[in-house]
C-alpha positions as CSV (number, residue, x, y, z in Angstrom):
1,X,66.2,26.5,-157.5
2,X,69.2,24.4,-157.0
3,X,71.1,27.1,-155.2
4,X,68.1,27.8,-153.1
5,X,67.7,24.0,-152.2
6,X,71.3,24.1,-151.2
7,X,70.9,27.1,-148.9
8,X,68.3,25.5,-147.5
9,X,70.1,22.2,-146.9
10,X,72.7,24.1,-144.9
11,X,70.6,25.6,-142.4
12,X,68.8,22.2,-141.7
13,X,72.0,21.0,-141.1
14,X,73.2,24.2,-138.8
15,X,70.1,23.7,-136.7
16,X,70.1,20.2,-136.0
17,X,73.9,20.7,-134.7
18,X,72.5,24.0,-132.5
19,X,69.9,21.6,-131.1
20,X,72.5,19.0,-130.3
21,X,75.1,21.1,-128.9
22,X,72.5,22.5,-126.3
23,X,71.3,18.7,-125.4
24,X,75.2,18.2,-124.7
25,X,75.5,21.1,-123.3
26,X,72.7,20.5,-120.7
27,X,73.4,16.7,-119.9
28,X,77.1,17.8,-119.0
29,X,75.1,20.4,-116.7
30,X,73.2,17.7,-115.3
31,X,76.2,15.7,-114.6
32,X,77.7,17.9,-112.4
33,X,74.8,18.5,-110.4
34,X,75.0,14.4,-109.7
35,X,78.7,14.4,-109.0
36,X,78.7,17.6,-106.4
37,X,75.5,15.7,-104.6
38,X,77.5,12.8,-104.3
39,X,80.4,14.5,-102.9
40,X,78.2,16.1,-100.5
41,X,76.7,12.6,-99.0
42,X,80.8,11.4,-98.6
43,X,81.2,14.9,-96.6
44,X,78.5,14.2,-94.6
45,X,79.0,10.7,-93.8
46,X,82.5,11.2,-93.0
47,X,81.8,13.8,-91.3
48,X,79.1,11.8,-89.1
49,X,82.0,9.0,-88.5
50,X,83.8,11.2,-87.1
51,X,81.9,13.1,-84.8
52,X,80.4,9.4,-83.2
53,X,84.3,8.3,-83.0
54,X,84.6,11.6,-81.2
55,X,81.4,11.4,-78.5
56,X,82.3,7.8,-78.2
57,X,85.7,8.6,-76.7
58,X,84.6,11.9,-74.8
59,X,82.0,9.4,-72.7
60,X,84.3,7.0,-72.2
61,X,87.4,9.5,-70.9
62,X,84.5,11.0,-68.7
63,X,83.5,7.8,-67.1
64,X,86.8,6.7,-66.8
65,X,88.1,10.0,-65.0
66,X,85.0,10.5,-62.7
67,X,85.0,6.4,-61.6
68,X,87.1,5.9,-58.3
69,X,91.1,4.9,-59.5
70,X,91.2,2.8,-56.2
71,X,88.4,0.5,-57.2
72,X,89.5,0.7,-60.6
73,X,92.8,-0.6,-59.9
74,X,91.9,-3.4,-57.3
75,X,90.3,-4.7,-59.9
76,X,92.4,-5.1,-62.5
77,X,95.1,-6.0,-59.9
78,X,92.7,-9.2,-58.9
79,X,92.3,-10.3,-62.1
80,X,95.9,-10.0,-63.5
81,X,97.3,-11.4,-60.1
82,X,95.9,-14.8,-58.1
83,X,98.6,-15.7,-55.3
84,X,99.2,-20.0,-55.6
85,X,99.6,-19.9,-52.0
86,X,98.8,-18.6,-49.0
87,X,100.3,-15.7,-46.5
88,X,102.1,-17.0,-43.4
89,X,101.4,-14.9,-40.2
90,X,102.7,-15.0,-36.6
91,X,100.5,-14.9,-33.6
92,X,100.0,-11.4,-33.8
93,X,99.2,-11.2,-37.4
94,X,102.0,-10.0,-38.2
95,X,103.0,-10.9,-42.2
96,X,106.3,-13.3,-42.5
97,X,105.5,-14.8,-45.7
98,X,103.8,-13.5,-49.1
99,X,103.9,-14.3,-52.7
100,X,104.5,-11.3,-55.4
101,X,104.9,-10.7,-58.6
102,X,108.4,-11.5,-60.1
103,X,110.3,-12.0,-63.1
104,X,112.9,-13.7,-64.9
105,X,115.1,-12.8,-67.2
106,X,115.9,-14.6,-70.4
107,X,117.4,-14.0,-73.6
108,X,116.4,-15.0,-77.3
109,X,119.6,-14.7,-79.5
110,X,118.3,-14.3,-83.0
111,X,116.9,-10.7,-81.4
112,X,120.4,-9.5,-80.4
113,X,121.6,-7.4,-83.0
114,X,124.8,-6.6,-81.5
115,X,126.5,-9.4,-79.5
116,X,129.6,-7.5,-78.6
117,X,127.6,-4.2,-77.5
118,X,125.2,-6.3,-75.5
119,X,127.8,-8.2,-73.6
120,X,129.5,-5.0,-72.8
121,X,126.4,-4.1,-71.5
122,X,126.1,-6.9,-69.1
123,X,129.5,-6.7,-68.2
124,X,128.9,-3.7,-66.7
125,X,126.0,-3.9,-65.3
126,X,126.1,-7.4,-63.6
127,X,129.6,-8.3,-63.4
128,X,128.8,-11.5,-61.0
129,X,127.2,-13.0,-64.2
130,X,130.1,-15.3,-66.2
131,X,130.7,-13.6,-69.4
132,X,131.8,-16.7,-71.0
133,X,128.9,-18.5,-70.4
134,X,126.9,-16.1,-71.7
135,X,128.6,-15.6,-74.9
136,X,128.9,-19.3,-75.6
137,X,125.3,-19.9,-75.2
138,X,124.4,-17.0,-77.2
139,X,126.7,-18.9,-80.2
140,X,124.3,-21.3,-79.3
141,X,121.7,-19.4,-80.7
142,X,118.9,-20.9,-78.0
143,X,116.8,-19.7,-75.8
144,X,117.9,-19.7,-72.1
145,X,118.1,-17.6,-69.0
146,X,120.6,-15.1,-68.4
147,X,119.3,-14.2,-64.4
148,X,116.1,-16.1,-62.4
149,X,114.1,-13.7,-59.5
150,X,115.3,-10.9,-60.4
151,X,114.1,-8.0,-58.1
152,X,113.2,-5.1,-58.8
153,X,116.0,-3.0,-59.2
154,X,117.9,-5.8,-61.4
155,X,114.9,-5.6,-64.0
156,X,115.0,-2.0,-64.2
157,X,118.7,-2.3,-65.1
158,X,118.2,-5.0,-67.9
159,X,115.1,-2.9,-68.9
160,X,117.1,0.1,-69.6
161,X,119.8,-1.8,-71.8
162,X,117.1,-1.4,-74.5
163,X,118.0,-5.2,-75.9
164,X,114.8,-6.5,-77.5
165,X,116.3,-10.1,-77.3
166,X,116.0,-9.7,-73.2
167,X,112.5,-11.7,-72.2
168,X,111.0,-10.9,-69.0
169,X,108.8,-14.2,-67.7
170,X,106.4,-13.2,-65.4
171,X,105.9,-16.0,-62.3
172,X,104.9,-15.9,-58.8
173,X,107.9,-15.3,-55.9
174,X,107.9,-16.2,-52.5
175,X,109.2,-13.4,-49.6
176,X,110.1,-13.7,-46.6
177,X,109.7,-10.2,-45.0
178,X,111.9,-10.8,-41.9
179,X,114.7,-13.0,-43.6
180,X,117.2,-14.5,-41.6
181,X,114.8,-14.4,-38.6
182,X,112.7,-17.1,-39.7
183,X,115.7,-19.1,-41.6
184,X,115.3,-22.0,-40.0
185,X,111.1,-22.5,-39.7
186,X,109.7,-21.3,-42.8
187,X,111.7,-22.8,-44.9
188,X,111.6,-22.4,-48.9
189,X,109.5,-23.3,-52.1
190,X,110.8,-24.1,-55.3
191,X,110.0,-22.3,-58.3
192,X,106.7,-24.2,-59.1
193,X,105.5,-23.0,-55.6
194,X,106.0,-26.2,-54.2
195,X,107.2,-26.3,-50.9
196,X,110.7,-28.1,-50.2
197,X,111.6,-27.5,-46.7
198,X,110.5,-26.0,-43.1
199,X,107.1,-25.0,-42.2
200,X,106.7,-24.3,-46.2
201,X,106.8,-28.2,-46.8
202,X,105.0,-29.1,-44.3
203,X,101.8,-27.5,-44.4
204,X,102.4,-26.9,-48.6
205,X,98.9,-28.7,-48.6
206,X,96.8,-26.1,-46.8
207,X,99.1,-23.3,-48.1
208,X,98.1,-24.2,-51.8
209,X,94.6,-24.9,-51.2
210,X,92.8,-22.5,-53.3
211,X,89.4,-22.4,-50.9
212,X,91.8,-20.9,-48.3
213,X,94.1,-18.5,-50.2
214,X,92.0,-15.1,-48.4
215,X,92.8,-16.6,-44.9
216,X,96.7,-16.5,-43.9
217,X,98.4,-19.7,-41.8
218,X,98.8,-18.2,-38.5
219,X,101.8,-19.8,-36.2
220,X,102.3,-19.7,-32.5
221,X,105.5,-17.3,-33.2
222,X,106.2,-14.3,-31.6
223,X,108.4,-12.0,-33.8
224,X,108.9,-9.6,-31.3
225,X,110.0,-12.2,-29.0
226,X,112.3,-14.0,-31.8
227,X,113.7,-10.9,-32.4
228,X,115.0,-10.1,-28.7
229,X,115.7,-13.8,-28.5
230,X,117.9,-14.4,-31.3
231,X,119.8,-10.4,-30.3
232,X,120.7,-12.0,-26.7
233,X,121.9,-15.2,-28.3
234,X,124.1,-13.9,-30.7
235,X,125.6,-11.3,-27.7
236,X,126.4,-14.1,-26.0
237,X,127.7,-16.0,-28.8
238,X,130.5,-12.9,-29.3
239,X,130.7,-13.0,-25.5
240,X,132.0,-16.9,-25.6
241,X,133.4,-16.7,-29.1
242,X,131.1,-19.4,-30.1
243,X,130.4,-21.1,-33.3
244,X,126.8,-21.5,-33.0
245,X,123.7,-21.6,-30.4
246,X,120.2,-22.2,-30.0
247,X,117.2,-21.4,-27.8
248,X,113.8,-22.3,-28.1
249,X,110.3,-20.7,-25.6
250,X,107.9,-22.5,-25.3
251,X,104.3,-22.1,-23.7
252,X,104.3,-25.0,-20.9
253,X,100.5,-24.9,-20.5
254,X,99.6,-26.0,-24.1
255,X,103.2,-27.0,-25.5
256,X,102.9,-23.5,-28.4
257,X,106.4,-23.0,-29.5
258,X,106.6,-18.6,-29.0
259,X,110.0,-18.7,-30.5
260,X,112.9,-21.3,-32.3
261,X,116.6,-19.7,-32.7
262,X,119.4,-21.4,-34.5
263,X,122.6,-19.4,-35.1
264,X,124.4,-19.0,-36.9
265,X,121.2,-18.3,-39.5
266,X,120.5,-17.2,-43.4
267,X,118.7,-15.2,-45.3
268,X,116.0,-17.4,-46.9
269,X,115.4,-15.1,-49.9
270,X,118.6,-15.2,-51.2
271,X,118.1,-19.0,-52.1
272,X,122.0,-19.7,-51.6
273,X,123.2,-23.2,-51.9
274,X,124.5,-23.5,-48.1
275,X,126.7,-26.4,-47.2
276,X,128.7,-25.7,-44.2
277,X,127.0,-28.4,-41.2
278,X,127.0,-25.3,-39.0
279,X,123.7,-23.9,-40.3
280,X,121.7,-26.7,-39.3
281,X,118.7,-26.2,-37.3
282,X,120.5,-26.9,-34.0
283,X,116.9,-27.3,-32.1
284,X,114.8,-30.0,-34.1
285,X,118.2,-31.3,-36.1
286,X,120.5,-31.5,-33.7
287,X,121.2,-34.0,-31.3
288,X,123.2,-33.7,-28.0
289,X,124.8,-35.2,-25.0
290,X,123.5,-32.9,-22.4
291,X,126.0,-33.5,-19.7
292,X,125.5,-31.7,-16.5
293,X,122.4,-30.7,-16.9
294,X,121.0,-34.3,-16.9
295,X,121.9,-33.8,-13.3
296,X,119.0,-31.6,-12.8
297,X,116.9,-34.2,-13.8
298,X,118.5,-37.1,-11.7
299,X,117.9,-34.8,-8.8
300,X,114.5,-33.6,-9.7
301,X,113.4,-37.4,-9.7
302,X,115.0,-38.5,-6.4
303,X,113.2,-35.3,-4.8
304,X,110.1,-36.5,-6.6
305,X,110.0,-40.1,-5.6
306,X,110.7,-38.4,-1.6
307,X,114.1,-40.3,-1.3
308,X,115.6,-36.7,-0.3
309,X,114.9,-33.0,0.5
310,X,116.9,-30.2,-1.3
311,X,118.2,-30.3,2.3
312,X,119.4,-33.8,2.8
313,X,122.9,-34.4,3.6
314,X,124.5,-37.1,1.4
315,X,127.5,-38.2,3.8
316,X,130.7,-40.1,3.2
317,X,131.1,-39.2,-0.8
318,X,133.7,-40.9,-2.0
319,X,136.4,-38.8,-4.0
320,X,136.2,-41.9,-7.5
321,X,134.2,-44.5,-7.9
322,X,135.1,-47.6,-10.3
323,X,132.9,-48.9,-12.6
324,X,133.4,-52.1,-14.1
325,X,137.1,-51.0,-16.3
326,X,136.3,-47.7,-15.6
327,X,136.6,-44.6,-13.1
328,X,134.8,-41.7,-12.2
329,X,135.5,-38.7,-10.1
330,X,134.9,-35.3,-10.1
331,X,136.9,-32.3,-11.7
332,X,137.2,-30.8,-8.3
333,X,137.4,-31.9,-4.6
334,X,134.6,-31.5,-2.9
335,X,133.6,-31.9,0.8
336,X,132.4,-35.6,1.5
337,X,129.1,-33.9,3.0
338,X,127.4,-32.6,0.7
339,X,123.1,-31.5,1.2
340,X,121.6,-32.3,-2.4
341,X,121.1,-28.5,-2.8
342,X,124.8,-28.1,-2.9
343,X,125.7,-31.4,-5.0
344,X,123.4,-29.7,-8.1
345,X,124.8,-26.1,-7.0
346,X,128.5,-27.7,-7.6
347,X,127.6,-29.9,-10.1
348,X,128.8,-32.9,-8.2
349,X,129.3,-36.5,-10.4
350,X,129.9,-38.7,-7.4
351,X,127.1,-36.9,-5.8
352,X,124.7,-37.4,-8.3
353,X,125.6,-41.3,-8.8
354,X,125.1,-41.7,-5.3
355,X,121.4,-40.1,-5.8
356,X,120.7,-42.2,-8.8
357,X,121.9,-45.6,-7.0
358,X,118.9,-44.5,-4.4
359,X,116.5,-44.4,-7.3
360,X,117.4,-47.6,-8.7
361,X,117.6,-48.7,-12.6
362,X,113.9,-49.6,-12.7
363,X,112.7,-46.5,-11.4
364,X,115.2,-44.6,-13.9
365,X,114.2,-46.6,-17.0
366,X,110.5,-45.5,-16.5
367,X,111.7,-41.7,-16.2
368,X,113.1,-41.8,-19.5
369,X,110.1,-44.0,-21.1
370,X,107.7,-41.2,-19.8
371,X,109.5,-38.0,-20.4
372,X,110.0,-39.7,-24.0
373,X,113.5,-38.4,-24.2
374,X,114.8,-40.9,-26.8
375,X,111.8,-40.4,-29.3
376,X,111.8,-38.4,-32.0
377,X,110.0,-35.5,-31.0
378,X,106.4,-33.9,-32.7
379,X,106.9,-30.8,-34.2
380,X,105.4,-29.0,-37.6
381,X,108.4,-29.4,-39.4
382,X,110.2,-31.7,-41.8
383,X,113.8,-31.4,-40.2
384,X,114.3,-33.5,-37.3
385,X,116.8,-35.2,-35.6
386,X,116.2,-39.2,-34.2
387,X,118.1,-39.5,-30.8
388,X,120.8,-42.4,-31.2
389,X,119.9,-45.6,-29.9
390,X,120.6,-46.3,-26.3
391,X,121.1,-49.5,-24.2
392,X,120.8,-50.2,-20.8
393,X,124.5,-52.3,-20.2
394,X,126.6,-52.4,-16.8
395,X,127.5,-49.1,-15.9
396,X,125.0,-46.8,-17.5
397,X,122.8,-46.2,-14.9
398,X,125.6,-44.5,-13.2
399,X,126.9,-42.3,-16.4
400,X,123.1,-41.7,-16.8
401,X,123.2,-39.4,-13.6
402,X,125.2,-37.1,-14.8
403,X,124.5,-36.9,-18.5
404,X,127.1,-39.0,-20.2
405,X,126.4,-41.7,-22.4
406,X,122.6,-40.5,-24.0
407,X,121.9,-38.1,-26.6
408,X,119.0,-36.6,-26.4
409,X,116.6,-34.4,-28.4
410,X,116.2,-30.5,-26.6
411,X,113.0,-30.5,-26.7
């Protein structure tokens, strides 16, 4: 019985571990259905990601292809690039002055790895720029500029260096498309757009008003005729080996200046520090003793207040005449008859005196109160010169005549 009870006992104990190893069995079964459903889902949602990421670039290379690349571009032009002031034009809307897009160039030391290789590089490249200075404020070790408005050539040339430490600073450049032609009108701004001389300064007001920045400044200038002007002046400067000239046109109906000339000139967008006297503006700056052209005017009054004809003889001219300590005479002997034709046609300075005598000092002084000779005259720009003072002593009416002893603005 006892041997029979232990049989027994052993396959109780068989069973029960059958039974168990199938639950395990199964559960481990079950398991692995769970884990490969899982997996699926990930498949399937990273597979969903990806095909959105997918459509959503496709639609947007499509609409960016089939939308028109002008429009496109306009756009983005206007929005990265809002001029601070406004075009200049001439009278024919022709463009003389725009601001663009330009850059300077600075350099942050603690990004230049190689100090030796990178002035090398800049040696080569720009040898106008002082080495030594360069070097010693990159010992420094602050920030500073190695080259202001660059153009565009110089930036591709410190852009191919490949010197992290070179910072291009984006600002806003004035040009001058004609250059030296308008040297002495336009004048300049300063690197805040501010402007600091010529036409530039005086108008910098309505140039930077931002209501107006769509509608150019137009000017009375002619730049065809300021070109042909300014090539005839400096022929004849070469044909009287002169050092400098000057012309101005101007519209005698309403007073519009067509064209201003002062030679020698400069190029106003190379922002050069110009000292030399010479390259004044010789038309609103300059002020002159017009000699024996005066006479044309002494003339031109006598004939107006109907003393003379341009055929009137004057008779007995004397070869001097004194004047208090002094004398004057002509350069040349003339006949003592002379019409008043031929005294302006040989420039006569007796003749003339005589012709102002016949006028009178009263007469005169009103000529030159009305024609407003000794005033500073009105023009839209900041450099002009103040005729020197003049006084009415013994003698001047007679120098008068002929031109000596006032200086007068041209215009």
């Amino acid at each position: 019985m006892r041997k029979k009870q232990k049989k027994n006992k052993n396959l109780n104990i068989n069973q029960k571990s059958f039974y168990f190893e199938d639950y395990l069995d199964t559960n481990k079964k079950n398991k692995k259905v769970k884990n490969s459903s899982i997996s699926q889902d990930r498949v399937y949602l990273l597979f969903f990601l990806f095909f959105s990421l997918i459509t959503i670039f496709s639609i947007k290379i499509i609409f960016v292809s089939l939308k028109n690349p002008e429009i496109y571009s306009k756009k983005n032009n206007s929005s990265l690039f809002t001029s601070l002031r406004r075009d200049i034009i001439d009278r024919n809307g022709i463009l003389i002055s725009r601001n663009v897009n330009s850059f300077h160039a600075a350099i942050k030391p603690s990004l230049i790895k190689n100090k030796e290789n990178f002035l090398i590089k800049i040696r080569i490249n720009f040898p106008d720029l002082s080495i030594k200075l360069i070097e010693r404020k990159l010992d420094q070790k602050k920030y500073f500029y190695l080259k202001k408005r660059l153009d565009q050539h110089e930036k591709e040339k410190l852009w191919s260096l490949g010197e992290k430490g070179i910072i291009f600073e984006p600002f806003q450049s004035r040009i001058y498309t004609h250059a030296n032609l308008y040297g002495h009108i336009l004048g300049q701004v300063d690197y805040d757009n501010y402007g600091i001389s010529g036409v530039e300064k005086y108008f910098d007001k309505e140039l930077k008003d931002k209501r107006l920045l769509n509608t150019p400044l137009q000017l009375t200038l002619d730049t065809n005729v300021q070109h042909i002007i300014e090539d005839e002046l400096n022929r004849a400067l070469e044909t009287f080996n002169a050092t400098g000239g000057g012309a101005l046109l101007m519209d005698a109906k309403n007073g519009e200046v067509l064209s201003l000339v002062s030679l020698p000139n400069f190029n106003i967008n190379a922002r050069e520090n110009i000292k030399d006297k010479n390259y004044i503006n010789k038309i609103t700056k300059g002020v002159y003793e017009l000699g024996s052209i005066f006479k044309t005017f002494t003339i031109a009054l006598a004939i107006e207040k109907n003393l003379v004809l341009p055929e009137t003889i004057i008779k007995n001219i004397p070869r001097k005449i004194k004047c208090s300590v002094h004398e004057i005479s002509d350069i040349k002997q003339f006949p003592k008859d002379l019409s008043v034709e031929d005294i302006l046609i040989r420039s006569s300075n007796i003749g003339t005196l005589m012709l102002a005598k016949k006028i009178g000092e009263r007469d005169y002084k009103s000529f030159i109160k009305e024609t407003n000779l000794l005033n500073t005259p009105e023009l839209e720009l900041e450099e002009l010169g103040t005729p020197l003072r003049f006084k009415w002593n013994k003698c001047k009416l007679e120098t008068i005549s002929y031109g000596h002893g006032i200086a007068v603005k041209i215009q």
